[in-house]
Backbone as CSV, one residue per row, in Angstrom:
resi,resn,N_x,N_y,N_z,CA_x,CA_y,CA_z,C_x,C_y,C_z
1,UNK,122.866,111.341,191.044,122.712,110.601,189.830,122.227,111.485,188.694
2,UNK,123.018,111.509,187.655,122.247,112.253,186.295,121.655,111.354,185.961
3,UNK,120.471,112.248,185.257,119.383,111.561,184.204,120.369,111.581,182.886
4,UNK,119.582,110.275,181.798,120.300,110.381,181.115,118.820,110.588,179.755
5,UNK,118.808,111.663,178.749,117.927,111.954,178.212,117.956,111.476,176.699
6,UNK,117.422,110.132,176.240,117.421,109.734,174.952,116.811,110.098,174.183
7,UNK,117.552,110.538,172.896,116.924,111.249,171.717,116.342,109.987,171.201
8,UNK,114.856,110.207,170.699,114.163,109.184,170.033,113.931,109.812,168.613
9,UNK,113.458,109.213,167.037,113.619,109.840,165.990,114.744,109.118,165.253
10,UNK,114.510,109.633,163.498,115.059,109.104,162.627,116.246,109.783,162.153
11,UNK,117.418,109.815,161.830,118.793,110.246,161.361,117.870,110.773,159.919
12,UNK,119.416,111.672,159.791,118.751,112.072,158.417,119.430,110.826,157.359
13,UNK,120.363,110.507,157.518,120.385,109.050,156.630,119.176,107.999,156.827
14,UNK,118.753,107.400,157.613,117.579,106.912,157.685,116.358,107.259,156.353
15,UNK,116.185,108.827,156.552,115.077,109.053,156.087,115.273,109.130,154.568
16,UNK,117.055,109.611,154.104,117.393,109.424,152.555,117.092,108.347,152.372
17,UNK,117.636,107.054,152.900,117.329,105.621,152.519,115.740,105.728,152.390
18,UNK,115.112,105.707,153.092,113.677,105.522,153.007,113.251,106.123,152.339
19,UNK,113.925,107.272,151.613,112.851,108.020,150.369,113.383,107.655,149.096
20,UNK,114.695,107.370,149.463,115.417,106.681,147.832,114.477,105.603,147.300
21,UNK,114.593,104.449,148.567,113.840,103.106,147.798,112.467,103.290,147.765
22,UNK,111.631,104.349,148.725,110.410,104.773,147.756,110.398,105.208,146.030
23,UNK,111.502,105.931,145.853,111.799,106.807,144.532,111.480,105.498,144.005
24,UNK,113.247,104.479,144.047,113.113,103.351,143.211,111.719,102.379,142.735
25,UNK,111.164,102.394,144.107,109.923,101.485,143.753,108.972,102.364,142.572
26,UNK,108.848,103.848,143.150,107.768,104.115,141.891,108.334,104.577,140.636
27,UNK,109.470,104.470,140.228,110.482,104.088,139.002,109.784,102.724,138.631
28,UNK,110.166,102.082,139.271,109.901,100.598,138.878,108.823,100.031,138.554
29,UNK,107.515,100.854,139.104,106.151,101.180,138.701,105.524,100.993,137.627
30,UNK,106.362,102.583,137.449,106.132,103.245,136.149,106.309,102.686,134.776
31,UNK,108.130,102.141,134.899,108.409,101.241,134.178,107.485,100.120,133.750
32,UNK,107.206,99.558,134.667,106.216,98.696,134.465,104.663,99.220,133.824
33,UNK,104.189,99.757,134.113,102.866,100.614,133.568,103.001,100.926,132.235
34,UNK,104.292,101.389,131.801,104.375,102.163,130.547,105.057,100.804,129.610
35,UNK,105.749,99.652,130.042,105.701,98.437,129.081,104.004,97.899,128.678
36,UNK,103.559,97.713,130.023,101.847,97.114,129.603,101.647,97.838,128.508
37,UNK,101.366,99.419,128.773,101.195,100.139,127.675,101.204,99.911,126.470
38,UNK,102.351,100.026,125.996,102.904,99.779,124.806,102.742,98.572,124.496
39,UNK,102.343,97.399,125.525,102.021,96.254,124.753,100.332,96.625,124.169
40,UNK,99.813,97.122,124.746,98.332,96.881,124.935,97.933,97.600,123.622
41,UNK,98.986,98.601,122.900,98.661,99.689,122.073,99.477,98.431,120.605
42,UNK,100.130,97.772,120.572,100.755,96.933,119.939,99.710,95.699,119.711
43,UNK,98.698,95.402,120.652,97.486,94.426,120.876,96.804,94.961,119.728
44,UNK,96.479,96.363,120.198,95.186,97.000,119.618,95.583,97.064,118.239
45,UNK,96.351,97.684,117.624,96.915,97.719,116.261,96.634,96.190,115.355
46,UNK,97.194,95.243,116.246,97.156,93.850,115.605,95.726,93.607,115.870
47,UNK,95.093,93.627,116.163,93.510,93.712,116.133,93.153,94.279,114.975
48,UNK,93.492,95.997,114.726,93.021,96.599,114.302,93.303,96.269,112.553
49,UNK,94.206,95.388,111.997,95.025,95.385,111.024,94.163,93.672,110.887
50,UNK,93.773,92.768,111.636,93.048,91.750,111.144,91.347,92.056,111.117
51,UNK,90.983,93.423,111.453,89.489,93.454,111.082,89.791,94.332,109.872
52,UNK,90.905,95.061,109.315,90.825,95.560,108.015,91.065,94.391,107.144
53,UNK,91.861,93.879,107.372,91.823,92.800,106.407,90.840,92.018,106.106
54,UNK,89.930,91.219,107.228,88.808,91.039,106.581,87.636,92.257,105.811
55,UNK,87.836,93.111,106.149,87.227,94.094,105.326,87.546,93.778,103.658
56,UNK,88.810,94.097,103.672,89.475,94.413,102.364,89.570,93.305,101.434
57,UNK,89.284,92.103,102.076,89.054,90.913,101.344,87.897,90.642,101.130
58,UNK,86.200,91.105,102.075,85.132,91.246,101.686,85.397,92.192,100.321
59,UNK,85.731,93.602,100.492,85.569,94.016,99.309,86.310,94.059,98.149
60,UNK,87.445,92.885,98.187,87.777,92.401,97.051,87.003,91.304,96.322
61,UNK,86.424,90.586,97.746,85.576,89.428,96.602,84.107,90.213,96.300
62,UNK,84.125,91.369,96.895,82.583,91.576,96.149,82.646,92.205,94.547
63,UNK,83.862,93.185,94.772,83.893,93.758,93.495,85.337,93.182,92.321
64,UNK,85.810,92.380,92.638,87.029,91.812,92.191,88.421,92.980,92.389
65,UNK,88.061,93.838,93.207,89.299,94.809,93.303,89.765,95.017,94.550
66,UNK,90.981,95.117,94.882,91.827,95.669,96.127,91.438,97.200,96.387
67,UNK,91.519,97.983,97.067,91.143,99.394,98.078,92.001,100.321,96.701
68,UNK,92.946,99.964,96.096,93.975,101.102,95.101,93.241,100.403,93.949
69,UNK,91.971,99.700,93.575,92.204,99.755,92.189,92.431,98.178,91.245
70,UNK,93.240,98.173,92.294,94.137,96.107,91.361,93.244,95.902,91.288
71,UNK,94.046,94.926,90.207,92.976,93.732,90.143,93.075,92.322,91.619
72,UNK,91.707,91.769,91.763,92.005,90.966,93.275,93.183,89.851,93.140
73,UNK,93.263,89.311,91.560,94.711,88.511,91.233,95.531,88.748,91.134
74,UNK,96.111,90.327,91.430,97.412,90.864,91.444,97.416,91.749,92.057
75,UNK,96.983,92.755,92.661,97.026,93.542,93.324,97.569,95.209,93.067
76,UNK,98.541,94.940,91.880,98.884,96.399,91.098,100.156,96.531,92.325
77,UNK,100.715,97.864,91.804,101.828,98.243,92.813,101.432,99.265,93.144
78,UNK,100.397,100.291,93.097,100.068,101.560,94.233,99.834,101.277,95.494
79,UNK,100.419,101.829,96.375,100.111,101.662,97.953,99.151,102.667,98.375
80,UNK,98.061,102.729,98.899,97.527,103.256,99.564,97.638,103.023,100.618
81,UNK,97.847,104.979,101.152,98.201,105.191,102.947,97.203,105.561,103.384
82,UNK,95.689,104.994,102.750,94.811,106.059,103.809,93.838,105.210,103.652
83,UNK,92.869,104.362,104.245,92.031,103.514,103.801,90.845,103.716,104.131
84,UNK,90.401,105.066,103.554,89.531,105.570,103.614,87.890,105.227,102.905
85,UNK,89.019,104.807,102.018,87.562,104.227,100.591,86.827,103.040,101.299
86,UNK,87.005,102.152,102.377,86.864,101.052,102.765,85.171,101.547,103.621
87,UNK,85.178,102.887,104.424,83.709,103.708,105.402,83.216,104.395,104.137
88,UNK,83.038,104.264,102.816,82.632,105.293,102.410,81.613,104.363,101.046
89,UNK,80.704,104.947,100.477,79.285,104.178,99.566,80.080,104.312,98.071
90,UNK,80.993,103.543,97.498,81.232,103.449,96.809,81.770,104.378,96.125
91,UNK,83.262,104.959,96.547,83.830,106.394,96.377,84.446,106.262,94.783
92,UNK,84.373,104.674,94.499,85.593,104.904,92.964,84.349,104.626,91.956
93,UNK,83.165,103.867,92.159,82.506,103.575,91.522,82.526,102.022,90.748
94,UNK,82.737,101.297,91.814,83.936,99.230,91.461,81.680,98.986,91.448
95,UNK,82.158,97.775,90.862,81.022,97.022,90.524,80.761,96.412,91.527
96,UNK,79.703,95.922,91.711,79.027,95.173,92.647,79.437,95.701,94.561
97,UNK,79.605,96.816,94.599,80.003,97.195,96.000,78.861,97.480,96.848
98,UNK,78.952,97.076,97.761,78.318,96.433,98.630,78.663,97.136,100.337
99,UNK,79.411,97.883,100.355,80.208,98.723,101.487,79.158,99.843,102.154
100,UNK,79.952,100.431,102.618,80.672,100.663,103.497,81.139,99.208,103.945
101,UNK,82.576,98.907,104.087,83.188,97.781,104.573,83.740,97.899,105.856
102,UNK,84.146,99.403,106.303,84.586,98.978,107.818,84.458,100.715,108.550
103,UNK,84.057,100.490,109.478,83.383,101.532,110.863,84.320,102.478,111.534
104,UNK,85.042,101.589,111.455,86.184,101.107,113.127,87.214,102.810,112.570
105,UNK,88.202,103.300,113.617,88.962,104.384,113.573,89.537,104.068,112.388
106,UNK,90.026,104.703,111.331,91.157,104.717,110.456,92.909,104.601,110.768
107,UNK,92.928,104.963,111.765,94.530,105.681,112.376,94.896,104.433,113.410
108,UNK,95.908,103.946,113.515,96.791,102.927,114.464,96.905,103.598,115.757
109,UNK,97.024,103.294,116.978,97.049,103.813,118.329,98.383,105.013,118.321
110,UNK,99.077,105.214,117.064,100.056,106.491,117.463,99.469,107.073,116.732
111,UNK,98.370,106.979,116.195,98.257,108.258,114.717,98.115,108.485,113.753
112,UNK,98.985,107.343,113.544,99.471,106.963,111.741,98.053,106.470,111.011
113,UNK,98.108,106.592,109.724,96.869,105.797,109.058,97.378,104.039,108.490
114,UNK,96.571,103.524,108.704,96.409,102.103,108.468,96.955,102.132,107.303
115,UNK,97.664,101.135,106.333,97.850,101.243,104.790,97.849,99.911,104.035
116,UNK,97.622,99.728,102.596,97.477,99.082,102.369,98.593,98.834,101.066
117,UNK,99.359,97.780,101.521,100.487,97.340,100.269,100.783,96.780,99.282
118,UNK,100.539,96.933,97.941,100.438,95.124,96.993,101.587,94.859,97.083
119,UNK,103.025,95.791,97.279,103.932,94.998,97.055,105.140,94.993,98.171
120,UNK,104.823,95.028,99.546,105.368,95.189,100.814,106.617,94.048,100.581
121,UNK,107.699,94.414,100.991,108.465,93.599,100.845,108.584,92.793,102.224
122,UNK,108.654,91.277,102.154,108.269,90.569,103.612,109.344,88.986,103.130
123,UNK,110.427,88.620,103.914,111.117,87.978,103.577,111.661,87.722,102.212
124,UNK,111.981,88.862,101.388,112.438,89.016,100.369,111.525,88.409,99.545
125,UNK,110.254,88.578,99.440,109.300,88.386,98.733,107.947,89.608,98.983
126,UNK,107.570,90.177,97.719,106.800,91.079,97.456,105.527,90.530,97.739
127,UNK,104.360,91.293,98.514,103.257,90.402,99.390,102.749,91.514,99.533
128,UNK,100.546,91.181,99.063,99.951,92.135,99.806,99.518,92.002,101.087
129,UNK,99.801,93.204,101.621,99.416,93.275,103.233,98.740,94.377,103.550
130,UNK,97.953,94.806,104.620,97.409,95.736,105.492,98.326,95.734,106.685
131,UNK,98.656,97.089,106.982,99.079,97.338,107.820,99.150,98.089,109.016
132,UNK,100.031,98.654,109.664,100.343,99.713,110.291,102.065,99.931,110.549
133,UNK,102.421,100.945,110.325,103.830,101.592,110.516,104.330,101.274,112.294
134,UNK,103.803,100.840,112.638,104.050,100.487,114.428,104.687,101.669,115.343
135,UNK,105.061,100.865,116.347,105.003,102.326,117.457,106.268,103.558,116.781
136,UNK,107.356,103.228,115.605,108.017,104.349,115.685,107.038,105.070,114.385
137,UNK,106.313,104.375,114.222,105.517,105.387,112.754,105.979,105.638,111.291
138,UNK,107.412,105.240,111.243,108.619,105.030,110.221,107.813,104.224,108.775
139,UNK,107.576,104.408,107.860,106.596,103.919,107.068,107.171,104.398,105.644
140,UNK,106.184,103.924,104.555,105.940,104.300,103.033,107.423,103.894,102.997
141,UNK,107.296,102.176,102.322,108.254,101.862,101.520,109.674,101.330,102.627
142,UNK,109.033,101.850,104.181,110.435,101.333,104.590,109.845,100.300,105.404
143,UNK,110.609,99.357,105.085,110.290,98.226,106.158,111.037,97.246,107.115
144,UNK,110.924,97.910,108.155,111.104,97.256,109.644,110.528,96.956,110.397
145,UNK,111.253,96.480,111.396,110.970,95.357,112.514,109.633,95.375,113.154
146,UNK,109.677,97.045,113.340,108.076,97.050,114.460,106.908,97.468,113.680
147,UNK,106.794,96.733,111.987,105.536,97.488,111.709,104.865,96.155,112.038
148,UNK,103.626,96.243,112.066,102.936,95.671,112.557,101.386,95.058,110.860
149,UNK,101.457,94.075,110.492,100.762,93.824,109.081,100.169,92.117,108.999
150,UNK,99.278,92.585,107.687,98.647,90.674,107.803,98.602,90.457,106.246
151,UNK,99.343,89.444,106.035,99.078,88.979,104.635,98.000,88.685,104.109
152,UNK,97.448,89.289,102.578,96.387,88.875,102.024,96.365,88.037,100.883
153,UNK,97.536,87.922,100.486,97.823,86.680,99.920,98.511,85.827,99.530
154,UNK,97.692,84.927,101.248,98.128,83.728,101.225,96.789,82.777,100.771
């Protein structure tokens, strides 16, 4: 009688399959990790764009002026891209200021600086807003889909 001697062990197809749909799963991961992401950085921005705004409306009603200057009933058409004047003891010299108005980072989660618009164009109507240029950073004067902003007057 021969013995009969069984190979025990995995084919090498076996083990491609089994490392492919590992691959896939931590693809699919990742994918996933890096949407949260980008939501969470899209969170933070919209956060970050309704505590400037209350800033910028404290220090319009303290001194009757917007961050560029306007007046708080019109707002003027200079945009300021840097809203710097908002952490700082009265950099233009506005009446009755009362500031430092806000602490918090200057820059949106890619980088960009926060800005402030009197005449942002927003459903074919000219509107001041605070903003941010959103995740592509695409900004000053152009306006699309992913910036991210809050009207100040409404």
């Amino acid at each position: 009688m021969m013995s009969r001697h069984r190979q025990t062990g995995f084919t090498l197809v076996e083990i491609v399959i089994v490392v492919a749909i590992i691959g896939l799963l931590a693809v699919l991961g990742s994918l996933m990790v890096t949407k949260s992401h980008n939501k969470a950085l899209i969170k933070q921005a919209e956060v970050d764009v309704r505590k400037l705004s209350v800033a910028i409306l404290q220090m319009a009603w303290d001194t009757g002026k917007w961050p560029n200057g306007g007046a708080r009933d019109r707002g003027g058409n200079a945009e300021l891209w840097n809203l710097s004047i908002l952490t700082e003891e009265n950099p233009a010299g506005f009446d009755n200021w009362r500031g430092p108005y806000y602490e918090d980072d200057l820059e949106d989660p890619w980088g960009n600086d926060y800005f402030f618009d009197p005449d942002y164009r927003s459903n074919g109507t000219d509107r001041i807003v605070v903003g941010s240029f959103g995740p592509n950073g695409i900004g000053k004067n152009v306006y699309d889909a992913d910036n991210i902003f809050v009207l100040l007057d409404d």
